[in-house]
RODO-2510 file (C-alpha; in nm, 4 decimals, decimal comma):
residues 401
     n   res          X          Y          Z
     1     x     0,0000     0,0000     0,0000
     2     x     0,2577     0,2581     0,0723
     3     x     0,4835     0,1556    -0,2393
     4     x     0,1153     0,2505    -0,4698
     5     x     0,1415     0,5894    -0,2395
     6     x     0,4914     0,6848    -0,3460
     7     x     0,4306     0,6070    -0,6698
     8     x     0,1087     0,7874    -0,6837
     9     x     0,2841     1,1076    -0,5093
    10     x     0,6236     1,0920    -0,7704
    11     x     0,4354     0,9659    -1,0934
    12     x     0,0697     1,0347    -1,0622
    13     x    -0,2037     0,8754    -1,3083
    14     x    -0,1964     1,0992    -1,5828
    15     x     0,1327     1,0466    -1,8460
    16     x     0,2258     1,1605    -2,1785
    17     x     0,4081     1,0779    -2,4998
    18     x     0,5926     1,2268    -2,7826
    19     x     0,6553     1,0323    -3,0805
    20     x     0,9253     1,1750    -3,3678
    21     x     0,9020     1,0181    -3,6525
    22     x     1,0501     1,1242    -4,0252
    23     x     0,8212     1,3461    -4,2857
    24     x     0,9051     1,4784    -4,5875
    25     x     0,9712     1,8249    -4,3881
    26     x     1,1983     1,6810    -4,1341
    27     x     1,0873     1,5525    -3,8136
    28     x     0,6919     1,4702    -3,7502
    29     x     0,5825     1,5092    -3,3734
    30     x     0,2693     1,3385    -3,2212
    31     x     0,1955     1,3695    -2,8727
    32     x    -0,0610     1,1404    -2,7073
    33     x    -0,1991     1,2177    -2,3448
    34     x    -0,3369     0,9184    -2,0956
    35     x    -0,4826     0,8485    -1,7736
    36     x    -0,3952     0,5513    -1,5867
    37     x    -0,7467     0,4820    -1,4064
    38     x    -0,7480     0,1564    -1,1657
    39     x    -0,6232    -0,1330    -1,4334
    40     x    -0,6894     0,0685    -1,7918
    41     x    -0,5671     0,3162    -1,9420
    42     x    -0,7691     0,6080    -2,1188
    43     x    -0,6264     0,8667    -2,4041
    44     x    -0,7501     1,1824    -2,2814
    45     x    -0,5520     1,3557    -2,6049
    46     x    -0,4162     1,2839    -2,9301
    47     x    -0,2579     1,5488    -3,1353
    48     x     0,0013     1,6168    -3,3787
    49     x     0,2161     1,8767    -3,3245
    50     x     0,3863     2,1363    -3,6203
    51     x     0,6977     2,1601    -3,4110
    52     x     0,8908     2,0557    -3,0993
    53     x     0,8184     2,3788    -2,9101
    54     x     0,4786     2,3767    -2,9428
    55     x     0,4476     2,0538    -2,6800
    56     x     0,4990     2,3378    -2,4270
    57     x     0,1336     2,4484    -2,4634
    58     x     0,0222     2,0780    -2,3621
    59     x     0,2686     1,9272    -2,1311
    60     x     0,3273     2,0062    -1,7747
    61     x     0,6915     2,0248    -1,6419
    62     x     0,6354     1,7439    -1,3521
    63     x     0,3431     1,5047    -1,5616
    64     x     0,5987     1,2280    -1,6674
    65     x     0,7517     1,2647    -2,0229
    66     x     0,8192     0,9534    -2,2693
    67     x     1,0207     0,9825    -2,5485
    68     x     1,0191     0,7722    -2,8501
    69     x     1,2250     0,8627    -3,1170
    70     x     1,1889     0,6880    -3,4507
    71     x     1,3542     0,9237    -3,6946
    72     x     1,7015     0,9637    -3,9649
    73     x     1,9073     0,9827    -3,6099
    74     x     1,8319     0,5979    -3,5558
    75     x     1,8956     0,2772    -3,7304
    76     x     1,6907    -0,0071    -3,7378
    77     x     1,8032    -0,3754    -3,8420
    78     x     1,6080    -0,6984    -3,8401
    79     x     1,8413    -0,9709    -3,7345
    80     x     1,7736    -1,3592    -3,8302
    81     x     1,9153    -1,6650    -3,6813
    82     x     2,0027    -1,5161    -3,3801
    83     x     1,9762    -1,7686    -3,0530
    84     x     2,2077    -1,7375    -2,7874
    85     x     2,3934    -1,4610    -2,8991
    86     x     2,4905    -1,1500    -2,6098
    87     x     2,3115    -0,8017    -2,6206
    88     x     2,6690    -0,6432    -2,7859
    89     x     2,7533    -0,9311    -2,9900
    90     x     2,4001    -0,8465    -3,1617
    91     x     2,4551    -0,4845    -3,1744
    92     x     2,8215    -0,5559    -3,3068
    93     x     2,6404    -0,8180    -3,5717
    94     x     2,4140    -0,5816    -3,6903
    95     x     2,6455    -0,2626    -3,6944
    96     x     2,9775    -0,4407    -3,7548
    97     x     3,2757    -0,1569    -3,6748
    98     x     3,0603     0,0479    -3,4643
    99     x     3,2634     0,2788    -3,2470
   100     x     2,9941     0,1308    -2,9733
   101     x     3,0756     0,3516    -2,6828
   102     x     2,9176     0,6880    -2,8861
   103     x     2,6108     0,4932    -2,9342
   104     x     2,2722     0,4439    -2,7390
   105     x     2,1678     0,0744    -2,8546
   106     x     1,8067    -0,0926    -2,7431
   107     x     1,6925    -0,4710    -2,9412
   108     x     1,4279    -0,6876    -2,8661
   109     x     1,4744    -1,0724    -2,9376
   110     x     1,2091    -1,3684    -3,0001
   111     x     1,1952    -1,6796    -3,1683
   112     x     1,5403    -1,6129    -3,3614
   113     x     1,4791    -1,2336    -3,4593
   114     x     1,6413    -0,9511    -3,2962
   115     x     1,5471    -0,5866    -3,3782
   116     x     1,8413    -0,3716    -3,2957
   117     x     1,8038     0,0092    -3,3117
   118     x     2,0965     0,2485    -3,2792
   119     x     2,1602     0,5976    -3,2748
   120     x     2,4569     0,7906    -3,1645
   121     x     2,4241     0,9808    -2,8111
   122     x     2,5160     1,3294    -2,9176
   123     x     2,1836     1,2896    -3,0960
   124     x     1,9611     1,1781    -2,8281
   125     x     2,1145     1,4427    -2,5882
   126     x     2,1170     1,7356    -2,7924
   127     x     1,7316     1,6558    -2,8093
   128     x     1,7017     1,5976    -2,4620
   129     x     1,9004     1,9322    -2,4212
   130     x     1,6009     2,1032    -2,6373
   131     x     1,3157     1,9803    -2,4671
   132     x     1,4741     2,1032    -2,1589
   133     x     1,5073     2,4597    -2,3179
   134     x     1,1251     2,4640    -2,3523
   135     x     1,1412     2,3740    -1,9676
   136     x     1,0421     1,9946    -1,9787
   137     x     1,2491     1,6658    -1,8901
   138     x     1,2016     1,3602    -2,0339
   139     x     1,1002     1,0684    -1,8049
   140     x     1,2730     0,7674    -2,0101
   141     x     1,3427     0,7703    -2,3896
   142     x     1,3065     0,4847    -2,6430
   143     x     1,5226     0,4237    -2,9691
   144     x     1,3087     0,2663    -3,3004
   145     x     1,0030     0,0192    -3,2743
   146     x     1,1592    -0,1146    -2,9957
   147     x     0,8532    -0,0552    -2,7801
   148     x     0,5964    -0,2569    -3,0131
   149     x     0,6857    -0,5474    -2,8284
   150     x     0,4797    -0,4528    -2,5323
   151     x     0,1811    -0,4039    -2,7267
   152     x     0,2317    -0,6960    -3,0248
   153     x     0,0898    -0,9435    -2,8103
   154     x    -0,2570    -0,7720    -2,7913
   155     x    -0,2828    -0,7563    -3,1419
   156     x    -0,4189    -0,9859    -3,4383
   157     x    -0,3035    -0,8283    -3,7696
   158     x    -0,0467    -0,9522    -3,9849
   159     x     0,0859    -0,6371    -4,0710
   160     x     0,1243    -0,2759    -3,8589
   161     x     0,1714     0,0561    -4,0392
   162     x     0,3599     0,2911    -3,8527
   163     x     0,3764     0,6942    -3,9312
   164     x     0,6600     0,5902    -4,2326
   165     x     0,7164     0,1831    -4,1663
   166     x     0,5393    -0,0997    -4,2410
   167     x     0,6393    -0,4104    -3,9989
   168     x     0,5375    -0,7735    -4,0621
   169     x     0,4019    -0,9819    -3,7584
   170     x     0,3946    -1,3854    -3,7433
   171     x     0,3279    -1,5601    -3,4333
   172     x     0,3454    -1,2045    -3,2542
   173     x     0,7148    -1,1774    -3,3642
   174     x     0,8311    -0,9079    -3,5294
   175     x     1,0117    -1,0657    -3,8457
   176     x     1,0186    -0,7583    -4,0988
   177     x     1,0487    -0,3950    -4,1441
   178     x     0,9668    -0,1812    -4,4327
   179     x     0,9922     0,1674    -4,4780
   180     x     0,7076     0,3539    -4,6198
   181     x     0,6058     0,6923    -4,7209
   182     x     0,3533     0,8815    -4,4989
   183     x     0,0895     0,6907    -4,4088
   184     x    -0,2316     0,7474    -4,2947
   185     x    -0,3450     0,7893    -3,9846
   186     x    -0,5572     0,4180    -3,8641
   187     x    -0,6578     0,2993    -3,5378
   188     x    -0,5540    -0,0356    -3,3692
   189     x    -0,7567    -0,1604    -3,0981
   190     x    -0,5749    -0,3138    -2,8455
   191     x    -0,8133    -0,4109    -2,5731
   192     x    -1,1276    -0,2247    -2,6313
   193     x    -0,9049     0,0795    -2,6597
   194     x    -0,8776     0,2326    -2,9736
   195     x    -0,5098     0,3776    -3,0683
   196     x    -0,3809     0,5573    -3,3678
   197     x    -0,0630     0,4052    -3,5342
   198     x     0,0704     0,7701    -3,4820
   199     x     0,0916     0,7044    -3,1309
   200     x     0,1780     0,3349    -3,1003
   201     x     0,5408     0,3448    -2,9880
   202     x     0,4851     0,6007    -2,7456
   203     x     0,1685     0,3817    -2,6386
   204     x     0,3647     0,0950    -2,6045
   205     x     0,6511     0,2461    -2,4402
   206     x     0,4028     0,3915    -2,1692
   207     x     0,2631     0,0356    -2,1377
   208     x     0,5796    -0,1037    -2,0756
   209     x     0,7214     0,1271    -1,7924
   210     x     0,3410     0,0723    -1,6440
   211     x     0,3809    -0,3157    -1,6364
   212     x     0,7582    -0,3064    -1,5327
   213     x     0,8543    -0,4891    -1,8763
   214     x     1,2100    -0,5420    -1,9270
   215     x     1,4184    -0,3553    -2,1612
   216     x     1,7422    -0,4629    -2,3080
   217     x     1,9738    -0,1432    -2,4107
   218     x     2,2803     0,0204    -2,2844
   219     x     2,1533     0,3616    -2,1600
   220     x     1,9385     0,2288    -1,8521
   221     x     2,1133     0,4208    -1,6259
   222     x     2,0772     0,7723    -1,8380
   223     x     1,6540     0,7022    -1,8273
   224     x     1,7133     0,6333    -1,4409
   225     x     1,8687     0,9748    -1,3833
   226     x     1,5828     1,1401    -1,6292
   227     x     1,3133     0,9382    -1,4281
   228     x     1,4608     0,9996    -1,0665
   229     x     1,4312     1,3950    -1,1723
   230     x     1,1194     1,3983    -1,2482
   231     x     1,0050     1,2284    -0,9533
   232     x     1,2348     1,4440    -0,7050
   233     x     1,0109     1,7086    -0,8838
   234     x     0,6868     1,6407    -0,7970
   235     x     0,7756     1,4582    -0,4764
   236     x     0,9375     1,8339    -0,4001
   237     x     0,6267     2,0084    -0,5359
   238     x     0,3731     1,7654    -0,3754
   239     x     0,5711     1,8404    -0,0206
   240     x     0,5716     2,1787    -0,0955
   241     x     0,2030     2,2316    -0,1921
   242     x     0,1156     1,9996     0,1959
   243     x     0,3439     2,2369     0,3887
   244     x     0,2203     2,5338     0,3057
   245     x    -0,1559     2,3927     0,3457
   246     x    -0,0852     2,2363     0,6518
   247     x     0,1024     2,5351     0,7745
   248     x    -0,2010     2,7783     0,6458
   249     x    -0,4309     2,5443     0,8430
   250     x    -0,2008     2,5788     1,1282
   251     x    -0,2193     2,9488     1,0971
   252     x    -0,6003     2,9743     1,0252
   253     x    -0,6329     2,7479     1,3234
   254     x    -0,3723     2,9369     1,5706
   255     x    -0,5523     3,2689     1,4444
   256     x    -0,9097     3,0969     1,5640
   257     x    -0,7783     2,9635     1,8762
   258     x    -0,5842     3,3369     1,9223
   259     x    -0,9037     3,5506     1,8188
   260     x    -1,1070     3,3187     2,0814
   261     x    -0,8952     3,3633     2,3712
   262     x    -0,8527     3,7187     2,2852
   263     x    -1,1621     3,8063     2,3172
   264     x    -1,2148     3,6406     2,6467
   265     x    -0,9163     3,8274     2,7516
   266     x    -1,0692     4,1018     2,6871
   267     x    -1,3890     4,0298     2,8261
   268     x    -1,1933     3,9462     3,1516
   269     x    -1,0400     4,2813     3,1253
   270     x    -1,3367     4,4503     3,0928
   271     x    -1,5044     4,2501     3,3974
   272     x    -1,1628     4,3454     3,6046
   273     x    -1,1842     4,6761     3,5350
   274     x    -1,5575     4,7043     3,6136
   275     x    -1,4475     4,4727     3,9231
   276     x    -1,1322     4,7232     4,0191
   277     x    -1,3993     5,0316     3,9419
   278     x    -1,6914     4,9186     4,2110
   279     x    -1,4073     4,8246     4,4587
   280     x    -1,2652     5,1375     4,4312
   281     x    -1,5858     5,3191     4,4685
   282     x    -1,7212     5,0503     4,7651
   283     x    -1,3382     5,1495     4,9118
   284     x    -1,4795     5,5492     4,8902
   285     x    -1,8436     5,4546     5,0351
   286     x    -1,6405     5,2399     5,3507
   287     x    -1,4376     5,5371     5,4212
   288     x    -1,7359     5,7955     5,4074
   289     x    -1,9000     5,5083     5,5999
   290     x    -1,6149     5,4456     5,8843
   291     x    -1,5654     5,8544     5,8875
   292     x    -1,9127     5,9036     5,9718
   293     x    -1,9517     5,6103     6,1739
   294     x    -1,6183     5,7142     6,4020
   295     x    -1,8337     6,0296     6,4141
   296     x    -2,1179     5,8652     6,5505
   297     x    -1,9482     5,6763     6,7769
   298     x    -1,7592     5,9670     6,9299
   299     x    -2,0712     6,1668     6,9441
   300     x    -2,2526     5,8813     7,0993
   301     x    -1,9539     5,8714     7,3500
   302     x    -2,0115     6,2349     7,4368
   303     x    -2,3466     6,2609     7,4015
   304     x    -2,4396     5,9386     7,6024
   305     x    -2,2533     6,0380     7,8820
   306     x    -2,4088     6,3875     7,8930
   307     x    -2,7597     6,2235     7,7830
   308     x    -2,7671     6,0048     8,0893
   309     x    -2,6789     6,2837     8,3253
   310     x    -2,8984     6,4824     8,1698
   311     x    -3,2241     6,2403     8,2132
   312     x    -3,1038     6,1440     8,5301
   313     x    -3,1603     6,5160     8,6752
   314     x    -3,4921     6,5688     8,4113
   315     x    -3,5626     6,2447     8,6339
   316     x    -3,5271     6,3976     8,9870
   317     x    -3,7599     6,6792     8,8869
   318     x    -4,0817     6,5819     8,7430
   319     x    -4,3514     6,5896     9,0220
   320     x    -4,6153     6,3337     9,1005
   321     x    -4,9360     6,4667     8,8473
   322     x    -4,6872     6,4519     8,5648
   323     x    -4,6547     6,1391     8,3166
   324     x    -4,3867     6,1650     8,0533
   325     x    -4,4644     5,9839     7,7580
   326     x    -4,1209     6,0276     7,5589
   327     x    -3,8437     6,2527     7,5897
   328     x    -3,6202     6,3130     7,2100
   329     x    -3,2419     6,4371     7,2997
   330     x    -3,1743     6,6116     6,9679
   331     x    -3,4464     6,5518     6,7420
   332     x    -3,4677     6,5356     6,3325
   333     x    -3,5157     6,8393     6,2098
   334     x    -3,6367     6,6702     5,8479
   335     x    -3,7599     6,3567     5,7760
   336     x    -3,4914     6,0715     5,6484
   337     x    -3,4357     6,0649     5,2878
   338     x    -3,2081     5,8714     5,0788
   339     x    -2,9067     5,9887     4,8953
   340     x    -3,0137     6,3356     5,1613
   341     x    -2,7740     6,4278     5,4808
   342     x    -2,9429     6,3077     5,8520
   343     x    -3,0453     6,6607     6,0024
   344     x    -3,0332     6,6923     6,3844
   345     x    -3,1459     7,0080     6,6118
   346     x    -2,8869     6,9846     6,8340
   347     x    -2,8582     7,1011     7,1904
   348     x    -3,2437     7,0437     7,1844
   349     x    -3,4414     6,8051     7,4068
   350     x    -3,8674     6,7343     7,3411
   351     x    -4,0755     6,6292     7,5820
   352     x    -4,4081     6,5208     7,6014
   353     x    -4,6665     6,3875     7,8364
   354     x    -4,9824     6,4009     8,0402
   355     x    -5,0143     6,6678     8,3199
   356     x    -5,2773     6,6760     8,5838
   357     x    -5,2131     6,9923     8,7884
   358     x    -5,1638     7,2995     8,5520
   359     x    -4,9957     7,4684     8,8611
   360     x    -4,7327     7,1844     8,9307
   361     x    -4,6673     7,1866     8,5302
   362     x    -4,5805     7,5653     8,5486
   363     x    -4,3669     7,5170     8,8948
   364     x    -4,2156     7,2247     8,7177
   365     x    -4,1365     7,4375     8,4100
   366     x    -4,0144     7,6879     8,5833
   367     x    -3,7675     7,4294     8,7805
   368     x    -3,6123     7,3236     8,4934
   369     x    -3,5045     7,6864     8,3533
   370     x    -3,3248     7,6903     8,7018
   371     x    -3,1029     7,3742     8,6201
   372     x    -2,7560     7,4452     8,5216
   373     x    -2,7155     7,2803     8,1637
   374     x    -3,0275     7,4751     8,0701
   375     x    -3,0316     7,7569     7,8768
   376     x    -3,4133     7,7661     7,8568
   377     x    -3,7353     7,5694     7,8404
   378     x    -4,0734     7,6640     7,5569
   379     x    -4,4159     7,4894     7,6001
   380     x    -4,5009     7,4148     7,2946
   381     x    -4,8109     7,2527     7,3223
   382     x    -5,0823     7,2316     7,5922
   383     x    -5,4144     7,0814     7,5036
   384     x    -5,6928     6,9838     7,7584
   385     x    -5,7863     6,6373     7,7390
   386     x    -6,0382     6,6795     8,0307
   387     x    -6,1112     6,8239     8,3288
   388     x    -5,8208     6,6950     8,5088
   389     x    -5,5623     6,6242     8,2203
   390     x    -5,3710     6,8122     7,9764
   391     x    -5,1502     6,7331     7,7046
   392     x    -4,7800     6,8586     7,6485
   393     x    -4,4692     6,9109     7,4605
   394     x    -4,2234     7,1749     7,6002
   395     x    -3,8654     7,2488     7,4385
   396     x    -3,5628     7,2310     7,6387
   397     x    -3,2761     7,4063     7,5365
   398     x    -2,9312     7,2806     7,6739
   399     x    -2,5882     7,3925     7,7091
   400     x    -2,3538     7,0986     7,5698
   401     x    -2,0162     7,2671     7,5903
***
């Protein structure tokens, strides 16, 4: 499972071709997209191209690149008789005095025939070179009809036409090549899947990298270095393309997390400094609250002492008809009232009660005025309640120094 990962992150499903054949103008170029989807393979575009630079408008820099070249740079030989013979000894057989290291060599052998195709390597890489001009690498190259061989045994005809060859098939061998001119473009099915003989050695080199096939040549390790770059490519432009979404998500996410908690900071500075506001104004209302209350207190201190001395003497005085029903040291001199200062007539003293002897309520009156710690005494109020009783309130008037 993780092998088909890797290979889905450095190759993908989608690959593409370019065949070069010859035409009477020079080189022909037909490029042939596909899809690899599950076990098939579908040809999402087949085109021919007027010249090598205009595969730029079609191919992608990191969408794997095949290369089959089947042009004047390579030479093609059908070999007979050929069992048991080495990969060089072929090459050598078909090519005799071939300087061999300048070359790029690929064959395929069956049944006694060997097709050998050639061309030198100056060639090839000056091509390679080009392509890589226009920005794109090759994945793997492929010299000749080499790569029929992968597609051969899917076939029933007799006879394939190529872009400018005509090769003979018996028993799915390969036992003759002819050159043609042009031909016309005709479909092979191979499969249920219909492909144009423009695009066959490009199709079956595509097949053949897709079903590991082996290949025998002498530049292996050349399409290893073009295939490895490719995939460092994408593998580096895949990575790329995850870290900066992950790291966006990590952003987005951090930026959620940090506008979240932000705004609960914020709420929790806005409840502190509601929370340090009341406490400073309950602090102001305590001190108000302890500066009158130390006021009451030291009143009360001075003013109970002096109180009780002065009911203690009101006390001694009253005579016998006389029934005090309250007596109010320092009375309000306006009702309470909130959010409103507490009023007091000071040095004042009310009292009120029932009198039975009009003559003993004057003498007592008059009593008073003679006590020391008072300055002087008003009757305020005298009603008769009958015969014998009268109601009172008189005003006393004391020094409290």
């Amino acid at each position: 499972m993780f092998k088909y990962f890797i290979q889905h992150i450095t190759e993908g499903t989608t690959f593409i071709g370019l065949e070069i054949n010859n035409s009477n103008n020079g080189n022909s170029y037909h490029f042939v997209e596909l899809k690899k989807t599950k076990s098939e393979l579908i040809i999402t575009k087949s085109l021919k191209l007027e010249n090598l630079a205009e595969i730029n408008n079609h191919a992608k820099k990191t969408i794997p690149l095949f290369l089959c070249i089947n042009n004047d740079s390579v030479l093609t030989k059908v070999l007979t008789n050929t069992l048991n013979s080495g990969d060089t000894a072929l090459v050598n057989e078909a090519f005799p005095n071939l300087d061999i290291k300048n070359f790029y060599w690929e064959l395929i052998q069956k049944s006694g025939h060997t097709i050998v195709s050639i061309s030198r390597k100056n060639s090839i890489d000056a091509l390679i070179s080009e392509l890589k001009g226009y920005n794109l690498h090759p994945f793997q190259f492929s010299l000749g009809v080499t790569s029929l061989k992968n597609v051969i045994p899917f076939m029933d005809q007799d006879h394939i036409n190529l872009y400018s060859q005509q090769l003979r098939i018996v028993d799915t061998n390969l036992v003759e090549l002819t050159q043609l001119e042009t031909s016309k473009e005709q479909f092979y099915s191979l499969n249920g899947l219909d492909i144009s003989n423009y695009n066959l050695l490009v199709f079956g080199q595509i097949l053949g990298y897709i079903n590991s096939n082996e290949r025998f040549n002498n530049y292996t390790d050349k399409n290893i270095i073009l295939t490895n770059y490719i995939k460092s490519e994408r593998f580096f432009q895949i990575v790329s393309k995850a870290s900066l979404v992950f790291f966006g998500i990590l952003l987005i996410t951090n930026f959620l997390f940090y506008y979240h908690y932000f705004d609960k900071v914020n709420l929790l500075n806005t409840n502190l400094m509601d929370n340090n506001s009341q406490k400073e104004n309950l602090a102001l209302l305590e001190n108000v609250v302890k500066k009158k209350q130390e006021r009451i207190e030291t009143i009360s201190i001075i003013s109970n002492s002096k109180t009780t001395y002065y009911m203690d003497q009101l006390a001694q005085t009253i005579p016998e008809t006389i029934l005090l029903n309250s007596i109010n040291y320092q009375p309000l001199l306006k009702s309470i009232q909130d959010n409103k200062p507490i009023l007091l007539e000071r040095q004042v003293v009310l009292v009120s009660g029932i009198s039975k002897d009009i003559n003993e309520f004057s003498e007592w009156v008059e009593q008073l005025e003679g006590l020391e710690w008072i300055v002087s005494t008003e009757t305020l109020d005298y009603d008769f309640v009958s015969d014998t009783t009268s109601d009172f309130l008189i005003e006393i008037k004391i020094d409290d120094k």
